[in-house]
N, C-alpha and C positions, 0 to 999 in steps of 0.2 A: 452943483449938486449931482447932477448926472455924472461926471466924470469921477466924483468918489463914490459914488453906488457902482460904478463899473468897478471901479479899481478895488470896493471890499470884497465885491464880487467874485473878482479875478481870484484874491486872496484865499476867499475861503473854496475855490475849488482847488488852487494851487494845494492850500494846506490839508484838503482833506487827501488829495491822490498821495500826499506827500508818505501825512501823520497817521493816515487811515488805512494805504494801500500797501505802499510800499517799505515804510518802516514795520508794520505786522510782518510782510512776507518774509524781509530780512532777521527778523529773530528769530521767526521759525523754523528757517530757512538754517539758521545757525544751528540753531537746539538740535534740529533734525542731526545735523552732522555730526557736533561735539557732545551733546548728550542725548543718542535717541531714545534708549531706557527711558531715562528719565522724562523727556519732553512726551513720552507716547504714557504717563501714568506710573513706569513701574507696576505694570502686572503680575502677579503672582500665580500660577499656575499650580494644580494639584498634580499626583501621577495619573491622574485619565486627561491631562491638557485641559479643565474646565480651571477657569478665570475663578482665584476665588477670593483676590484682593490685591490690596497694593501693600506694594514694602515702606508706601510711604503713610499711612493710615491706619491705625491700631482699630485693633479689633476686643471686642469681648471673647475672654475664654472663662470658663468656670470652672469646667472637671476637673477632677486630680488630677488625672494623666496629663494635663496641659499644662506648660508653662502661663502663667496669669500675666498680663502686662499693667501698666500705670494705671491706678482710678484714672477714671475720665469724669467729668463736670459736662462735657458737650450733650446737653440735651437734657430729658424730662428721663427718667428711669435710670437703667442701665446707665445710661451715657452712650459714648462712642458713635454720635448721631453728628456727621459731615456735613450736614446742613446748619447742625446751630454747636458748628466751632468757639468753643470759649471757655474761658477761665469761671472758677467760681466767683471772682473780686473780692473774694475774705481777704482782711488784711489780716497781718499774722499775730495781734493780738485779738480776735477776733472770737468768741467763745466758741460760736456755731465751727469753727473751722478747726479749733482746738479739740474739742468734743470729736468733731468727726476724723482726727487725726488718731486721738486716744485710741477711739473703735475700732479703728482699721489694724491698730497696730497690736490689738488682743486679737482681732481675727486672723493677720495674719500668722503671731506665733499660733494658733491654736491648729489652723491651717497646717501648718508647716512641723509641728510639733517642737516648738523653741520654746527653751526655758527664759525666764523673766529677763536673766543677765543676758543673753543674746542680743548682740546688736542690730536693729528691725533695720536695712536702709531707706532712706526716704523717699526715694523713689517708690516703695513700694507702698506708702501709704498717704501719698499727695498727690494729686491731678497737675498736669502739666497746664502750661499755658493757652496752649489749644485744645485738652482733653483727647488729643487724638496721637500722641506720639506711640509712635509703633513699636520702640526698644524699650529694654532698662537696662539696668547695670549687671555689668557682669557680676557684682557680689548678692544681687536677688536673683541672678540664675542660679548661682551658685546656691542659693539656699534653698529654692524650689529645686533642685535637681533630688534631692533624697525623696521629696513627697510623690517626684513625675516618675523617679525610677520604682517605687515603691510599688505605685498604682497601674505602674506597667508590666512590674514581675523582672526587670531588666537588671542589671550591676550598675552601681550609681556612674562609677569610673566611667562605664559603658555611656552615659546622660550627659557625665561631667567632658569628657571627648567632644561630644556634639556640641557643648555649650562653647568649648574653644573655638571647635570647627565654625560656630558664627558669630562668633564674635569680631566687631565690624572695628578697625583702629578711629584715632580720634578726627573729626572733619578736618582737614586742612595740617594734621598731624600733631595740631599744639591746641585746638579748641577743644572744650569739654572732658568727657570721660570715654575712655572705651564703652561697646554698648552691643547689645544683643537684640536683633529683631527676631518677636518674641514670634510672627506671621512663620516667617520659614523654619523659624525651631521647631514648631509645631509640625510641619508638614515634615521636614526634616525625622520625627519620632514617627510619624504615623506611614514613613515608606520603609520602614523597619520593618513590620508588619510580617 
């Protein structure tokens, strides 16, 4: 009995210096090297150096001048709440989700100034999986660009430039769609100034 209570013993401090100490340092230790951006958050900085998000975390914008990002579902309000990361779980015959798909998609032509036959992209009027994705697609920049250049007094071309200028290619070069984070477009319009 003794000599297997030694021996679990042994085990579990073998396993914790192992799985606790030195496997954390080593990943971090990696990250740090091969991805520091990223391992340190992705901070976003304004032009006065204040911290004012991550590239990896969408944000609420409202005004016109602003490019708008994805609904968000994370959270009670607004959304866009990093603590309660989550999907709405409507499934997609689901009224409640249908309904709030409809609305979105009159507020955005209404928003934006599109007529009926206009195609709304989806993205622009469905929350992500996590409610917190930080891009959309380059054809909902592209259609917020006349509203942001409008409200800014700017040449859309002038809007439509910047919208290139961040446009991010696709993960891994064959996953998903090209995509726009909508944090630094923003900050991007507003060092125009």
């Amino acid at each position: 009995m003794r000599r297997q209570l030694v021996t679990g013993l042994l085990m579990t401090i073998a396993l914790t210096l192992v799985l606790g100490i030195a496997y954390p340092l080593v990943v971090t230790g990696v990250s740090q090297i091969a991805f520091s951006k990223r391992a340190d958050g992705s901070f976003v900085e304004n032009a006065d150096g204040k911290v004012v998000g991550s590239s990896l975390i969408g944000q609420s914008f409202t005004k016109p001048e602003y490019f708008h990002p994805r609904p968000s579902a994370a959270g009670a309000g607004a959304g866009y709440d990093a603590l309660a990361s989550s999907a709405s779980n409507l499934g997609p015959s689901n009224p409640k989700l249908l309904d709030g798909a409809r609305q979105r998609v009159a507020e955005y032509r209404k928003e934006n100034g599109l007529s009926p036959r206009v195609h709304v992209p989806v993205d622009a009027v469905t929350a992500s999986g996590s409610g917190l994705d930080p891009d959309i697609s380059v054809a909902n920049a592209r259609i917020q660009a006349l509203r942001v250049a409008r409200a800014r007094g700017m040449p859309v071309d002038q809007v439509l430039r910047l919208v290139a200028g961040h446009t991010q290619s696709r993960p891994l070069g064959v996953l998903g769609e090209k995509a726009v984070d909508v944090l630094t477009l923003n900050l991007a319009l507003d060092r125009l100034r």
